[in-house]
N, C-alpha and C positions, 0 to 999 in steps of 0.2 A: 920575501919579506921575513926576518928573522923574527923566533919566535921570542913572546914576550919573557925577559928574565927576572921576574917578582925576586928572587933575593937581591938582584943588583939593585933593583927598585928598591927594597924595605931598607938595602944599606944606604940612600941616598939621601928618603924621607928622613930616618934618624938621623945622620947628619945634619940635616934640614933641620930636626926639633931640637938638637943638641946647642946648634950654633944660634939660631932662634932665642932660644932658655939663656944663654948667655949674655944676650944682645939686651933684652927683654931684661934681665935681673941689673944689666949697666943703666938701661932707662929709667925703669922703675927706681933706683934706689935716690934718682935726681928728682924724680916727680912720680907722683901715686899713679894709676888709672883712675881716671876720670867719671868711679861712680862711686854710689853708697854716697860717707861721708863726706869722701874725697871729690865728689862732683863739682863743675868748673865749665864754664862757659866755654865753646870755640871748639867744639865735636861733633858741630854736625844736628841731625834730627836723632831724636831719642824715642825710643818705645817704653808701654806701662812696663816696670821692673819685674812682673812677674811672667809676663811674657816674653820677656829678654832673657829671663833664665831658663825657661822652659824649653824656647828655642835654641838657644848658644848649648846648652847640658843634653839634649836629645838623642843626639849622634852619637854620643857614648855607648846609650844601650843599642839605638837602631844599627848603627856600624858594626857596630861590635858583635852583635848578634846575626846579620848576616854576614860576615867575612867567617865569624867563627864556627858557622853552617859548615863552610865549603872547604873544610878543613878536612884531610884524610885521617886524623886521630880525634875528631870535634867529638867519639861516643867514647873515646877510653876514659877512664878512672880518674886522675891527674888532671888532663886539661879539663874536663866539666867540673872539677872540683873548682879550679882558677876560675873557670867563667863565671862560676857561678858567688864567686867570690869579689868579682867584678862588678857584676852586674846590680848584686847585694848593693851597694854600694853605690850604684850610676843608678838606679830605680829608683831610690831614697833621692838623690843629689836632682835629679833630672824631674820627678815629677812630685813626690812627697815636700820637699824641702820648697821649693818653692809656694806651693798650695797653703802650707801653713805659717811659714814666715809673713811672705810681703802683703800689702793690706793697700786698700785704696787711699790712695795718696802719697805716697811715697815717690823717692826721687826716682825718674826715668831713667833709663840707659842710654846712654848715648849707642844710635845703630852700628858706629864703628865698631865698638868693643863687643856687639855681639858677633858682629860678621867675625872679627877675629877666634874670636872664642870659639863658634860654630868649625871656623877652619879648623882651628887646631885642633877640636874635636872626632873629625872625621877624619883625618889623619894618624894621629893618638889611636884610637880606636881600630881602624883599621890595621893597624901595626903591627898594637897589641893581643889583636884577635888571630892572625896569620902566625904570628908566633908560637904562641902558645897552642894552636891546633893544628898547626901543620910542620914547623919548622924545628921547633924545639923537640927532641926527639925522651918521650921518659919511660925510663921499665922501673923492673923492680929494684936496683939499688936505689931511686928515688925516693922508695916508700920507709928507706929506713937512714936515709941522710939528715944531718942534724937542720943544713939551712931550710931545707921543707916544712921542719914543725917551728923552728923560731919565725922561719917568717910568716908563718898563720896565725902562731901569738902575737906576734908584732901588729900584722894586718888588725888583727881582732882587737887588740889595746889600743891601737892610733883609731879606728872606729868608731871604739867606744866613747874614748874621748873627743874626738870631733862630734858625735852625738850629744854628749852630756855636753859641752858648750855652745854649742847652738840653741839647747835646750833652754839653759841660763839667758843666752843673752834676747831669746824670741819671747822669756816673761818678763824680761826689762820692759821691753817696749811696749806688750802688752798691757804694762798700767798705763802707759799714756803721758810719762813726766819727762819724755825724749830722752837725748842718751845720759847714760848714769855710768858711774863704775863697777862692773863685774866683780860680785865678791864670791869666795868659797874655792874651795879646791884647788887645783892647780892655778886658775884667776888671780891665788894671793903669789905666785911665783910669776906667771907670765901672763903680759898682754893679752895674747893670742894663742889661748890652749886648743882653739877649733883650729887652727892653722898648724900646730904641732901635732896636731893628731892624723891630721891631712898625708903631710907627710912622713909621719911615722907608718903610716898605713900602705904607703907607695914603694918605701925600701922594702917594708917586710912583703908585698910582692913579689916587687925583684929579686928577694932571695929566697922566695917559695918553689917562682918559676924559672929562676935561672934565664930568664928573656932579656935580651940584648933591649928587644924596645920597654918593657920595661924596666929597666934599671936608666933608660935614657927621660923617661916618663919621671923615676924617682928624680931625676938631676932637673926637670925643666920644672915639676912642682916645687920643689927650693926655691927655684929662680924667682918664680912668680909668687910664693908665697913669702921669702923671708925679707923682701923689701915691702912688701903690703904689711906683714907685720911692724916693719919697723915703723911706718908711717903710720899706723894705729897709732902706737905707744908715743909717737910724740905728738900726737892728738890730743890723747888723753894727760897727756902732762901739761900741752896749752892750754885744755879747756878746765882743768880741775887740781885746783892750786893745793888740794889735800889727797891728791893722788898716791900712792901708795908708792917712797921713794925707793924701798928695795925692788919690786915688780921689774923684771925684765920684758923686752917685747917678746922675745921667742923659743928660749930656748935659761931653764931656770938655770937662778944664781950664774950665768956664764952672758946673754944676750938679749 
């Protein structure tokens, strides 16, 4: 029996998430996913929303933290710095973020779109953990290459700003007068500054780590994010007739 070939495997998966993100960004841009605001009859049974995120975002840290155990470089300098850059990040996303967002009552999820989500999470995850701790090989000219510190600015800026707009938009709801228009900051340029920050944070990864799967990771959160953004922005234009006409959905003055 031939023994198992993990890089034939990782290059097949990424193709798999690649063609996927591509597929997914054609779909999405005809019709939203069928939660949040966007929710819609004809999906199936649905789970409480904050247990659909907790489940679907899970795998990120559990995967991810056992693949990148069983990595022959999982104790150098570089790759714990990435995981833990990672992790930052899927710890917030997977059990903080949900906890404090959704609230009882709120729209279910339909179980499809977790099961999706969960998949491509364990997948993702697994990719990007095998990568970056075993496969991607780093010394020291890493430590003084320029894409290493831009993309931990970048990471740390797309972040921040994905934090500071979920921020904004979890004290909208919190008064309780349903949804409203986001003001202040980058709000007054784009729709969706949490979705720019999203992927602002996934390239400057992939160019921290120079990882195949993450740079295929940066191209499938696009996919998935910059038609959910658009479909915000023309939400927000149907429901609120003094909606802010300069406001792009994703991407200022240009989207």
């Amino acid at each position: 029996m031939p023994a198992f070939d993990e890089p034939r495997f990782l290059a097949g998966l990424l193709w798999a998430l690649a063609l996927s993100g591509a597929a997914a960004a054609a779909a999405l841009f005809v019709r939203p996913a069928p939660y949040g605001r966007h929710t819609r009859a004809g999906f199936g049974p649905r789970i409480p929303a904050r247990t659909a995120w907790i489940v679907m975002e899970s795998p990120a840290v559990v995967v991810f933290a056992a693949a990148y155990a069983a990595g022959t470089h999982a104790r150098s300098l570089l790759p714990l710095s990435f995981a833990a850059l990672w992790l930052l990040h899927y710890a917030h996303r997977s059990f903080v973020y949900p906890i404090v967002t959704y609230r009882p009552g709120q729209r279910p999820t339909p179980l499809l779109v977790v099961l999706l989500g969960f998949s491509f999470n364990v997948v993702n995850a697994y990719a990007n953990a095998r990568f970056v701790s075993q496969y991607v090989v780093y010394d020291g000219a890493d430590l003084v290459r320029p894409t290493l510190y831009l993309g931990v600015f970048l990471f740390s800026c797309g972040f921040s700003i994905n934090r500071w707009a979920d921020g904004v938009l979890r004290r909208l709801r919190a008064e309780g007068k349903g949804y409203q228009i986001p003001r202040g900051g980058l709000f007054e340029l784009v729709s969706c500054p949490n979705y720019l920050g999203e992927i602002v944070e996934w390239v400057g990864f992939a160019l921290a780590t120079r990882s195949p799967a993450a740079w295929v990771f940066a191209f499938f959160t696009a996919c998935n994010l910059a038609p959910r953004a658009r479909a915000h922005h023309r939400w927000y234009r149907r429901t609120f007739p003094d909606y802010p006409p300069g406001r792009r959905a994703l991407v200022p003055y240009c989207w």
